[in-house]
LUMFILUM-453880 format. One record per residue (C-alpha): residue number from 1; x, y, z; residue in one letter. Coordinates in steps of 0.1 Angstrom, whole numbers, plus 5000, padded with zeros to 4 digits. Example, Ala and Ser with C-alpha at 12.3 -4.5 7.8 and 13.67 -1.06 7.14 Angstrom:
residues 2
- seq_east_north_up_type
- 1_5123_4955_5078_A .
- 2_5137_4989_5071_S .
***
This chain:
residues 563
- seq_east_north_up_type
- 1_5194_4797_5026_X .
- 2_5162_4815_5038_X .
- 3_5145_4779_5036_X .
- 4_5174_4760_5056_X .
- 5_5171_4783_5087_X .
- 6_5133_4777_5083_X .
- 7_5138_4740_5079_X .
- 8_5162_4739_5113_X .
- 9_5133_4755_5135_X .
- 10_5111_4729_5124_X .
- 11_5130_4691_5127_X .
- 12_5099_4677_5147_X .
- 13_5069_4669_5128_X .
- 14_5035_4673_5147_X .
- 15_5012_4646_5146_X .
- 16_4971_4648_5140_X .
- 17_4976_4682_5127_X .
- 18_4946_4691_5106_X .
- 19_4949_4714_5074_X .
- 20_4925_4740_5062_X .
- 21_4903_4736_5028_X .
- 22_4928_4757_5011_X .
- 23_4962_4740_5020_X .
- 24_4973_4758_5051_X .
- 25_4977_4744_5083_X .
- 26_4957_4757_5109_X .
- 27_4972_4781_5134_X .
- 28_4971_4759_5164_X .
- 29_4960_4721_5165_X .
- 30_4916_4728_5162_X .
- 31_4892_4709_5181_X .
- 32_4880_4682_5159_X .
- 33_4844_4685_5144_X .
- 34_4826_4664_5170_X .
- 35_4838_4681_5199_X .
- 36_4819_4698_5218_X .
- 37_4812_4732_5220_X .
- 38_4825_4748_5247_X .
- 39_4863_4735_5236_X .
- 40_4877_4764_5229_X .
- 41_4885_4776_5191_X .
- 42_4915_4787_5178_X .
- 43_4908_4822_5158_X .
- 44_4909_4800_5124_X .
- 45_4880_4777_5133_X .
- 46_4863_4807_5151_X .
- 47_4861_4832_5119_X .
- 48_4855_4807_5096_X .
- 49_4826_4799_5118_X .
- 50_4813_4835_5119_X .
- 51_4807_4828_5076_X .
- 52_4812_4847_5048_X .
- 53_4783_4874_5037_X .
- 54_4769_4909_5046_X .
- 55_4797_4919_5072_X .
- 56_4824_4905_5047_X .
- 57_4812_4927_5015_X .
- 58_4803_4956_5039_X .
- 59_4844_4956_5045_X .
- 60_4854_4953_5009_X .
- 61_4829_4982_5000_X .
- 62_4845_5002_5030_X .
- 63_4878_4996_5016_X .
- 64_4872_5016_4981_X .
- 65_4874_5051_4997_X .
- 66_4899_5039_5021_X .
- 67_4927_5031_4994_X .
- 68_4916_5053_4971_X .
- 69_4925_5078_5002_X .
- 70_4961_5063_5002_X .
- 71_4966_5061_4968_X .
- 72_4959_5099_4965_X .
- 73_4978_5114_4991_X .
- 74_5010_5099_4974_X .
- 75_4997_5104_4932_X .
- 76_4977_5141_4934_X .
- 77_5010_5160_4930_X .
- 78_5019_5145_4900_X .
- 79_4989_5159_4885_X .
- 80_4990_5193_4894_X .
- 81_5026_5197_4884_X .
- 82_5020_5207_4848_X .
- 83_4989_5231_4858_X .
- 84_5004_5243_4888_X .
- 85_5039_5251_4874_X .
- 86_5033_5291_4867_X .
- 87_5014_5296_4903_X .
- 88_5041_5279_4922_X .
- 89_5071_5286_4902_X .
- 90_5085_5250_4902_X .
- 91_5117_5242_4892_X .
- 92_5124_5207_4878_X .
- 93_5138_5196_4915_X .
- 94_5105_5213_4932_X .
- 95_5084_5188_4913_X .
- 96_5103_5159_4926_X .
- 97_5101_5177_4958_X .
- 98_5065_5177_4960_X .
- 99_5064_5140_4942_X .
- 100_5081_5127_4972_X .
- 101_5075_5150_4997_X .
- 102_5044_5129_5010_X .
- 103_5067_5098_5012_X .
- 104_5095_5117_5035_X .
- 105_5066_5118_5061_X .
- 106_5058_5081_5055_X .
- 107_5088_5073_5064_X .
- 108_5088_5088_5094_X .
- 109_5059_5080_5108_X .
- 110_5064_5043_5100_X .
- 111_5073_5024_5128_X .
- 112_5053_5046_5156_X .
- 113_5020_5034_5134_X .
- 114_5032_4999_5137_X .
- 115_5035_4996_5173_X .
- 116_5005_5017_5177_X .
- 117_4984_4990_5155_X .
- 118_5004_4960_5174_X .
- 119_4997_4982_5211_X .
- 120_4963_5000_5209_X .
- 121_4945_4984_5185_X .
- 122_4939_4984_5141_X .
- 123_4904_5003_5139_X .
- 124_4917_5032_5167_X .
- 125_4948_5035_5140_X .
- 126_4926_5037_5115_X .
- 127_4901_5060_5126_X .
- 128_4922_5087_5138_X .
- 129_4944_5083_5110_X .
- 130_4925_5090_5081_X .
- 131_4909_5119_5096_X .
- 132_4944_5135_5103_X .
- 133_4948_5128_5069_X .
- 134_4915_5149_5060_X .
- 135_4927_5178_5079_X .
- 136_4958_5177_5060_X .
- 137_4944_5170_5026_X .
- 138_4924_5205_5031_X .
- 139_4954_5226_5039_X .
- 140_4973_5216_5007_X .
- 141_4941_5228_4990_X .
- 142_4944_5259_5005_X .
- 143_4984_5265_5004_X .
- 144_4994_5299_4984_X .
- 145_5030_5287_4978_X .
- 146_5055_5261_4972_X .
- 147_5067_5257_5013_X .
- 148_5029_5253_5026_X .
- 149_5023_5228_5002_X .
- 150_5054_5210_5003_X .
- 151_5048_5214_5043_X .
- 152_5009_5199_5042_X .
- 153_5018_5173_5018_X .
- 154_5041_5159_5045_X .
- 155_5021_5160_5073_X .
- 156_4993_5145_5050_X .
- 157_5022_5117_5045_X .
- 158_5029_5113_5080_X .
- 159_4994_5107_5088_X .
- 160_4980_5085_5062_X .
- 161_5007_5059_5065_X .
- 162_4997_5044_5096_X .
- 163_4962_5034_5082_X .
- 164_4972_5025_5047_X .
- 165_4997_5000_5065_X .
- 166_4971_4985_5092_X .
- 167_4942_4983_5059_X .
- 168_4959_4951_5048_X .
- 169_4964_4935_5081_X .
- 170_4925_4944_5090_X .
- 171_4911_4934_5061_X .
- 172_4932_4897_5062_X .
- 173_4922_4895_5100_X .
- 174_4883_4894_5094_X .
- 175_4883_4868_5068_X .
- 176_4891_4831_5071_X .
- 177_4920_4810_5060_X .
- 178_4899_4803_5021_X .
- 179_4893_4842_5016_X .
- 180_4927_4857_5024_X .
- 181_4948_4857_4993_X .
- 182_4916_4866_4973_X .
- 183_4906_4896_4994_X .
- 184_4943_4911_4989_X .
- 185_4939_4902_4954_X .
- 186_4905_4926_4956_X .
- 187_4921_4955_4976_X .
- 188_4950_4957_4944_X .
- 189_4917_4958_4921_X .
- 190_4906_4985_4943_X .
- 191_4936_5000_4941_X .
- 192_4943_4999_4904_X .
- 193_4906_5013_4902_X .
- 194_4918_5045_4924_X .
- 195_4943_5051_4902_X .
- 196_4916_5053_4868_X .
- 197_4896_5079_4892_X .
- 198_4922_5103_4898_X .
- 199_4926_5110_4860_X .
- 200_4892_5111_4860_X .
- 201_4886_5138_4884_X .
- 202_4917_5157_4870_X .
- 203_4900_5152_4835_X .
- 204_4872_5168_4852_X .
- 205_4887_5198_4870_X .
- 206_4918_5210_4860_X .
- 207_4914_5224_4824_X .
- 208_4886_5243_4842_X .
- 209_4900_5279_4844_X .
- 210_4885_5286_4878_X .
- 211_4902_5315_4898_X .
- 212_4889_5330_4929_X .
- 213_4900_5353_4959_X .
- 214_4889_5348_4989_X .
- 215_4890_5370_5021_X .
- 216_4906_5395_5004_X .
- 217_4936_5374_4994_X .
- 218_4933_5338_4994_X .
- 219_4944_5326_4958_X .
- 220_4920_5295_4947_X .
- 221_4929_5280_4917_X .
- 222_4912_5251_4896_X .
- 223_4941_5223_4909_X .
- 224_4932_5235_4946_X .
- 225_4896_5225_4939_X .
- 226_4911_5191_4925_X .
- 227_4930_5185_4963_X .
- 228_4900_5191_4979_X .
- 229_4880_5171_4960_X .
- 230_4904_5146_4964_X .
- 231_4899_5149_5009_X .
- 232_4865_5134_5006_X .
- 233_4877_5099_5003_X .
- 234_4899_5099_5035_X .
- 235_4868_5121_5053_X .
- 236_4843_5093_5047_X .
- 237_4871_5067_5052_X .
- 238_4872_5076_5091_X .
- 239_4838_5080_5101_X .
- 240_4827_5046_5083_X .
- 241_4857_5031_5101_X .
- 242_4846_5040_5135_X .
- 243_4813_5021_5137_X .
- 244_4832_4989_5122_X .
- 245_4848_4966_5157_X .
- 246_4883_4958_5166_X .
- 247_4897_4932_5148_X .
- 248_4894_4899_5166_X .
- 249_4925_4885_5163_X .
- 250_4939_4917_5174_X .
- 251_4919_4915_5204_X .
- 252_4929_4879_5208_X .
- 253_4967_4882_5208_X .
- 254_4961_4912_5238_X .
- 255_4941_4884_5253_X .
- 256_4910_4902_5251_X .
- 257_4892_4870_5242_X .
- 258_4855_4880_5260_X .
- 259_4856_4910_5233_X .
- 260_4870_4890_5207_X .
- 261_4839_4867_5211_X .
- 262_4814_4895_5211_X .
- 263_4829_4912_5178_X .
- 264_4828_4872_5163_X .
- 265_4793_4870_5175_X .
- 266_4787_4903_5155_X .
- 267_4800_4892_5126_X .
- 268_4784_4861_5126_X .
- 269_4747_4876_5130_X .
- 270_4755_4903_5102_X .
- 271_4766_4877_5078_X .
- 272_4739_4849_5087_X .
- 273_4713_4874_5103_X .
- 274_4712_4849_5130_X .
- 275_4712_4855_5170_X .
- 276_4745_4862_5185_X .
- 277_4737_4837_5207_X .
- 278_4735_4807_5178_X .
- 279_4772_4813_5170_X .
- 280_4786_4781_5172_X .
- 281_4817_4789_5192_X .
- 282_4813_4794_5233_X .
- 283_4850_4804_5238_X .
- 284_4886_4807_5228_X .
- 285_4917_4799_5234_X .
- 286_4936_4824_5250_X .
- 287_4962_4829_5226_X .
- 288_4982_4806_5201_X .
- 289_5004_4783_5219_X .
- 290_5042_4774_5205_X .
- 291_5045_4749_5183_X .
- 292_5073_4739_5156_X .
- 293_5064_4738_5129_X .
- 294_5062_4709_5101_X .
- 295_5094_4709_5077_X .
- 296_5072_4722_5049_X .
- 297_5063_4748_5062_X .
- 298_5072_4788_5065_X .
- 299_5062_4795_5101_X .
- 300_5075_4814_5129_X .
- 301_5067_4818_5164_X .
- 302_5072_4841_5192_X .
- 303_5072_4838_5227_X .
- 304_5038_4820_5247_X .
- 305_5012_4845_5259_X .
- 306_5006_4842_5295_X .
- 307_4979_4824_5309_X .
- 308_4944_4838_5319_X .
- 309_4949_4840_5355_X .
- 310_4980_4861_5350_X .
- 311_4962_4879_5327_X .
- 312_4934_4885_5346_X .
- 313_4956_4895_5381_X .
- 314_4977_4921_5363_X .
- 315_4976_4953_5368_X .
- 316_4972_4988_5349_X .
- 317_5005_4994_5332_X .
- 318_5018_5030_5331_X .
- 319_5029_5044_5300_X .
- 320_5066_5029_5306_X .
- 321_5051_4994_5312_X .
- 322_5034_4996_5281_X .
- 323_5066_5010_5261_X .
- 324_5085_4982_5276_X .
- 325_5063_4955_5265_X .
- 326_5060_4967_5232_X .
- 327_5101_4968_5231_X .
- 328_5097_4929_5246_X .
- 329_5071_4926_5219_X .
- 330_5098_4937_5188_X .
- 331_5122_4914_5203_X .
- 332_5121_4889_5181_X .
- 333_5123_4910_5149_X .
- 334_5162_4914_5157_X .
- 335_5170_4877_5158_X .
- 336_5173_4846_5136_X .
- 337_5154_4839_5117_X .
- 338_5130_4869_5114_X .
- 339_5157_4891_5114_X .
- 340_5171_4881_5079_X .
- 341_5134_4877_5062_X .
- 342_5128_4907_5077_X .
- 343_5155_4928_5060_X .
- 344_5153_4908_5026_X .
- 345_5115_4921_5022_X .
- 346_5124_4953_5033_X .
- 347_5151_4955_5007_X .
- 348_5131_4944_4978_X .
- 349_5101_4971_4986_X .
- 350_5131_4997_4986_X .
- 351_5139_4985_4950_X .
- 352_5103_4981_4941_X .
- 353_5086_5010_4951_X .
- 354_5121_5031_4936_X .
- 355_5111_5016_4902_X .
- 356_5076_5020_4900_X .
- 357_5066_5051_4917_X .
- 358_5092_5068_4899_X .
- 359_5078_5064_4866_X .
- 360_5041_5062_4878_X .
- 361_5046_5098_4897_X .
- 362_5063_5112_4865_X .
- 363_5041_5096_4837_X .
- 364_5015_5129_4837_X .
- 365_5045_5152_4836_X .
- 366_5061_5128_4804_X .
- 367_5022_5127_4788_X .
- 368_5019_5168_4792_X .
- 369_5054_5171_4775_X .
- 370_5042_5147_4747_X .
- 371_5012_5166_4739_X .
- 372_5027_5201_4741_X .
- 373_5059_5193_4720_X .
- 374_5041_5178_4695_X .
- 375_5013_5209_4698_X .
- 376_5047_5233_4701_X .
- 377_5070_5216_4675_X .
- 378_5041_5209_4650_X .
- 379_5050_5172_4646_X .
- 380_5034_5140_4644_X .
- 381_5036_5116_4680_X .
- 382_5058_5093_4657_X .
- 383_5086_5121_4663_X .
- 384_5080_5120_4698_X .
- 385_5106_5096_4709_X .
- 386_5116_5095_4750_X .
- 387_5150_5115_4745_X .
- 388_5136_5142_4732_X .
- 389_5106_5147_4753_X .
- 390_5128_5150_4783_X .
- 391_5154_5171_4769_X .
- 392_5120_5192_4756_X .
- 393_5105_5194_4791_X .
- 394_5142_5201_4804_X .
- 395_5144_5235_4780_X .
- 396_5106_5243_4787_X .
- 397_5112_5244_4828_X .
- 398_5140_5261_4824_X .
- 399_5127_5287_4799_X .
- 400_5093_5293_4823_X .
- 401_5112_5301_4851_X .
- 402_5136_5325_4830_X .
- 403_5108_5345_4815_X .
- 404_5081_5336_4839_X .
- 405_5059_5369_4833_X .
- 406_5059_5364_4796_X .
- 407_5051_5326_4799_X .
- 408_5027_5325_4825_X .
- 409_5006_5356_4811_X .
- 410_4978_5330_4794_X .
- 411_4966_5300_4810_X .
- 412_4986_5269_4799_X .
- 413_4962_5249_4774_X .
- 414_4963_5213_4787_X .
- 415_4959_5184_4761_X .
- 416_4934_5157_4765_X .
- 417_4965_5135_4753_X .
- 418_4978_5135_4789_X .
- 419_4946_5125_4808_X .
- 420_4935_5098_4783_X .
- 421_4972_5081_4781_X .
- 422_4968_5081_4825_X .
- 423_4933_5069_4823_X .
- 424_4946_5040_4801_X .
- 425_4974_5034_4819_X .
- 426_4950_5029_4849_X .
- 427_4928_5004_4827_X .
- 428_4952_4979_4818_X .
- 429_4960_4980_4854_X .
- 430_4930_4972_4869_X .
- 431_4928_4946_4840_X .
- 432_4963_4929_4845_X .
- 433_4948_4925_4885_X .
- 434_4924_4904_4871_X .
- 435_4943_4888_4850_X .
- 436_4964_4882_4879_X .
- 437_4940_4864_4896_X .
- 438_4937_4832_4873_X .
- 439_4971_4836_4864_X .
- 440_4980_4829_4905_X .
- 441_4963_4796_4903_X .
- 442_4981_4783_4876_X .
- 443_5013_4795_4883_X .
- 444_5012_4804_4919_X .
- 445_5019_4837_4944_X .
- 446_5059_4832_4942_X .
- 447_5064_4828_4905_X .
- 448_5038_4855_4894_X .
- 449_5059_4878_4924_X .
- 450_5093_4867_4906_X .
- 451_5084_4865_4867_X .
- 452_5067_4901_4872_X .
- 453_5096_4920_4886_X .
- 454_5119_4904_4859_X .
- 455_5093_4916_4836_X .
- 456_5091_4950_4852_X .
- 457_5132_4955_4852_X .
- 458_5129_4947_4812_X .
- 459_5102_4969_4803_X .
- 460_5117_5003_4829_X .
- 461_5149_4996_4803_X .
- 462_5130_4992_4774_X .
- 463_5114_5029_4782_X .
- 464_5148_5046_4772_X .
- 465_5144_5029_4733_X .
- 466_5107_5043_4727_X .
- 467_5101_5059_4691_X .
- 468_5070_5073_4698_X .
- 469_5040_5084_4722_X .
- 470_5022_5053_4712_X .
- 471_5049_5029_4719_X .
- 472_5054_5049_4755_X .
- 473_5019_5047_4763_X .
- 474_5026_5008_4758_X .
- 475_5056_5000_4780_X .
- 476_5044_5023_4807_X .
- 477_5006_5007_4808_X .
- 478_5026_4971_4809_X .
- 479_5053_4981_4832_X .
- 480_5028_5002_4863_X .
- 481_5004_4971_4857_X .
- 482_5032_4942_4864_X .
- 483_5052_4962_4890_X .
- 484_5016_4972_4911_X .
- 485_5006_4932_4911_X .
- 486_5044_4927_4921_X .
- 487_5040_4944_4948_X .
- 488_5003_4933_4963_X .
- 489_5024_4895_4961_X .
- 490_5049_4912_4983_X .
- 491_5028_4923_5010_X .
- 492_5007_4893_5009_X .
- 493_5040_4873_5017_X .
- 494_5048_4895_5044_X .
- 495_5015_4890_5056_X .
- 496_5016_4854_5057_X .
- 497_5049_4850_5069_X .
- 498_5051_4870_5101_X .
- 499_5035_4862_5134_X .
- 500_5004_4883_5140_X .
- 501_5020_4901_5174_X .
- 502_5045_4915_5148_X .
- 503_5024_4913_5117_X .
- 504_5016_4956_5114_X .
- 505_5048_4963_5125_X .
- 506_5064_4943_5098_X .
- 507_5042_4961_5069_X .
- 508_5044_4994_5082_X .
- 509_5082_4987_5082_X .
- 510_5081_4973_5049_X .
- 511_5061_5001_5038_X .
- 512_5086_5027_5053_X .
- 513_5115_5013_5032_X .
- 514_5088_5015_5001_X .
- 515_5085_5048_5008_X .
- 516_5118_5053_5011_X .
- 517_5125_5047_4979_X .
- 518_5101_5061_4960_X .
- 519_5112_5094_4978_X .
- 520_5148_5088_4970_X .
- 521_5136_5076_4929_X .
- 522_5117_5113_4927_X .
- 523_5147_5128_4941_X .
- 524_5173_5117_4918_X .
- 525_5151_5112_4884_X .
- 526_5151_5150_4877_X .
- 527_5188_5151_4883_X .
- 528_5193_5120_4860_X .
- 529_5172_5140_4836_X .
- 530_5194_5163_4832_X .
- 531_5227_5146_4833_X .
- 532_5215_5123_4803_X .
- 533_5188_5105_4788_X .
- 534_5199_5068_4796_X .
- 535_5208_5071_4832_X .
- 536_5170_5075_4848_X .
- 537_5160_5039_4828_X .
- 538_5189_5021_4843_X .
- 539_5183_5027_4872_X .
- 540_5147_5020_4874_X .
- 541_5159_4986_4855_X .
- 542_5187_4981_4877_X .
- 543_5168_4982_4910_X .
- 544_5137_4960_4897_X .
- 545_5157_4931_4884_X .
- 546_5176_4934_4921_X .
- 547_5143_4925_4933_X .
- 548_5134_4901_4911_X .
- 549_5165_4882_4921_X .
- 550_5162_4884_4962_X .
- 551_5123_4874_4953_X .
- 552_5139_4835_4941_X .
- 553_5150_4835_4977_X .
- 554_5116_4843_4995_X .
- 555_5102_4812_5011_X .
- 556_5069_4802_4994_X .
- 557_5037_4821_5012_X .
- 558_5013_4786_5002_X .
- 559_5035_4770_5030_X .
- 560_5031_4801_5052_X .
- 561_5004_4794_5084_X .
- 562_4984_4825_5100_X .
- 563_5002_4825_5130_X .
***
């Protein structure tokens, strides 16, 4: 259905259009090789001229701390819930309060971030964002109770949201049409790579029994030296990102084209070492002009940019102005055909981020169960079937919180079992991403996105029927791995299918609805815990093979153009 409303904007072919190296069709119809150059360059011909090199790897390096940033504001709670549970006194609910607590703030904050990025520019969103996101990682190392850090965790939520949103649309806006898919492909490597260091560093700090007062009564234990380990990231995150230049493309859809030019020119001497001057292209068009589209592909368009003298005459807009345009600007997202994409993308990052952040967020709790049962019960990890390690961890929160002086006189001893079955966990991920990347060419972005969630929906079911730590260790590895490269194929759609005016907007939004519900899968998993064994595996099944089935309707991203 998706594909016919595509197909009726798009009855006129265009003639002479030329197509990029990779497939795509260029963004607006390029000046032809032998014209000269003053012509002015369409952003595809223009970044593709600046090459591929210094400036390019520079990015990608930058990009490490940056999601590893992301991924920790919204994973360090589930590692401090088994260390933290006598100093806090959490209750089964509290820990999926504080698992999700960062989303509720993502959610928030979502669409504010996006027309931020789409107003005032990706690196300024950036900048100031993870450095909020410092100052809030910091206070959560220093709460004393359950409300401050349930209180810090959301702020830290609210603030790195906007800049793990605008990451992806940056990174895709520096590179040319042959380097896009790849360099999301990298930043899910990245992130699979964030997630083996955060077991790591737990590994490293929380057995420690370190216990300090300071100033006469503030209580520092060894998971509070873990959260503030885990700020650095974010700190170095923002004051990298504010020596790195606007993103062009943002600059030329504001119709900022002189600035555009000089951050092109930058680029193009970083990566060739070459004067500015040599770059190839003397100027640009002002801003992509409307076109339909051909019938094969999965395009859309917004309303023409003005023209340069009306750009140039304008004046200063006041603060209402600006809010106005930006409300022009989202027009389009509330009518045919974006509107339906629009919500179908939205709806299958609900059901995707439900079913993987659920189990991802609770697999430390499930490992430190495993080990202590078997420690406690003195059994083999063949008796250690799923059923009984929740009903165990059920009894044992209950039974802390009854006789919490009497439990919580000795330090809790912490099995290696739990950090070795995350750290492996986090290998096979960062293996199945590259995996993922030969598997793509054979099979393509849309059947990898498809196959994978079905996957995913069969392996969050087949969780319920495990015998024994070994065979959990299994599923889970398999299921975080295909459900995390599920989700990179999402956003690259997204990308690709939006036009760039709307293109931040659209991810944060996608990304608020993610959050949404991987808030509302903590939320409900400890109650489904204790209602029954079965019902927290159907419903991260149930929700992941809803996804799987909207994905057959997503139209394919190869056809999509960078608009």
């Amino acid at each position: 259905m998706t594909q016919n409303k595509i197909d009726s904007l798009n009855r006129d072919k265009l003639k002479d259009t030329e197509y990029d190296t990779d497939g795509n069709s260029n963004s607006t119809v390029a000046a032809s090789e032998t014209s000269p150059d003053d012509v002015p360059a369409d952003f595809d011909k223009a970044i593709v001229a600046s090459g591929f090199g210094r400036f390019n790897l520079i990015l990608l390096l930058m990009s490490v701390p940056a999601t590893c940033a992301n991924m920790f504001e919204s994973t360090t709670m589930s590692y401090i819930l088994p260390v933290a549970e006598c100093d806090l006194h959490l209750t089964l609910t509290d820990k999926g309060v504080l698992n999700g607590c960062a989303y509720a703030g993502m959610i928030i904050s979502a669409i504010p971030w996006g027309y931020l990025a789409d107003t005032k520019g990706r690196r300024k969103v950036l900048v100031w964002g993870y450095l909020a996101t410092t100052i809030c990682v910091f206070g959560s190392a220093l709460s004393q109770n359950f409300i401050m850090l349930v209180t810090f965790k959301f702020f830290g939520g609210l603030c790195v949201n906007g800049p793990a949103a605008v990451l992806f649309t940056y990174l895709t806006e520096m590179h040319g049409p042959k380097y896009r898919s790849h360099v999301l492909m990298v930043v899910g490597m990245v992130t699979s790579t964030s997630c083996l260091l955060l077991p790591l560093l737990a590994w490293g700090i929380l057995p420690r029994h370190w216990d300090y007062v300071l100033f006469g009564g503030l209580n520092v234990h060894s998971w509070q030296f873990f959260l503030l380990v885990c700020a650095v990231p974010s700190l170095i995150t923002g004051l990298l990102l504010a020596v790195m230049p606007e993103s062009p493309r943002f600059l030329m859809g504001q119709g900022r084209n002189e600035e555009a030019l000089e951050v092109l020119k930058r680029i193009y001497h970083v990566n060739t070492g070459k004067p500015k001057e040599s770059y190839p292209i003397k100027a640009l068009v002002l801003e992509v002009p409307n076109r339909k589209s051909q019938p094969s592909e999965a395009i859309y368009t917004i309303a023409e940019k003005p023209t340069a003298t009306a750009a140039a005459e304008s004046a200063p807009c006041s603060f209402l102005d600006s809010l106005r345009a930006g409300m022009q600007q989202m027009k389009p997202m509330f009518h045919k055909p974006l509107l339906q994409l629009s919500l179908h993308c939205y709806t299958m990052q609900f059901c995707i981020f439900l079913g993987m952040n659920t189990i991802r967020l609770w697999l430390p709790q499930l490992f430190a169960s495993m080990a202590e049962y078997t420690a406690d019960q003195q059994v083999t990890n063949d008796a250690a079937t799923m059923c009984t390690i929740l009903e165990y961890s059920v009894n044992k929160t209950a039974e802390t919180l009854a006789n919490h002086e009497s439990a919580c006189a000795e330090p809790k001893p912490l099995s290696m079992d739990m950090y070795i079955n995350n750290i492996i966990v986090s290998v096979c991920g960062l293996l199945g991403y590259f995996l993922a990347g030969a598997v793509i060419k054979v099979a393509g972005a849309k059947r990898l996105l498809t196959y994978g969630l079905f996957m995913s929906g069969t392996l969050g079911l087949a969780l319920f029927w495990s015998s024994s730590s070994m065979m959990t260790l299994v599923i889970s590895s398999a299921f975080v791995t295909v459900s995390g490269i599920a989700v990179s194929s999402l956003l690259g759609a997204v990308v690709a299918l939006f036009p760039t005016q709307l293109r931040s907007l659209v991810v944060a939004i996608a990304m608020m609805f993610g959050r949404l519900g991987a808030l509302s899968g903590n939320l409900l998993f400890p109650v489904f815990i204790q209602i029954g064994c079965l019902p927290p595996f159907v419903m991260v099944s149930s929700v992941m093979l809803l996804s799987a089935l909207l994905s057959v309707f997503v139209p394919n991203p190869k056809k999509a153009a960078f608009t």
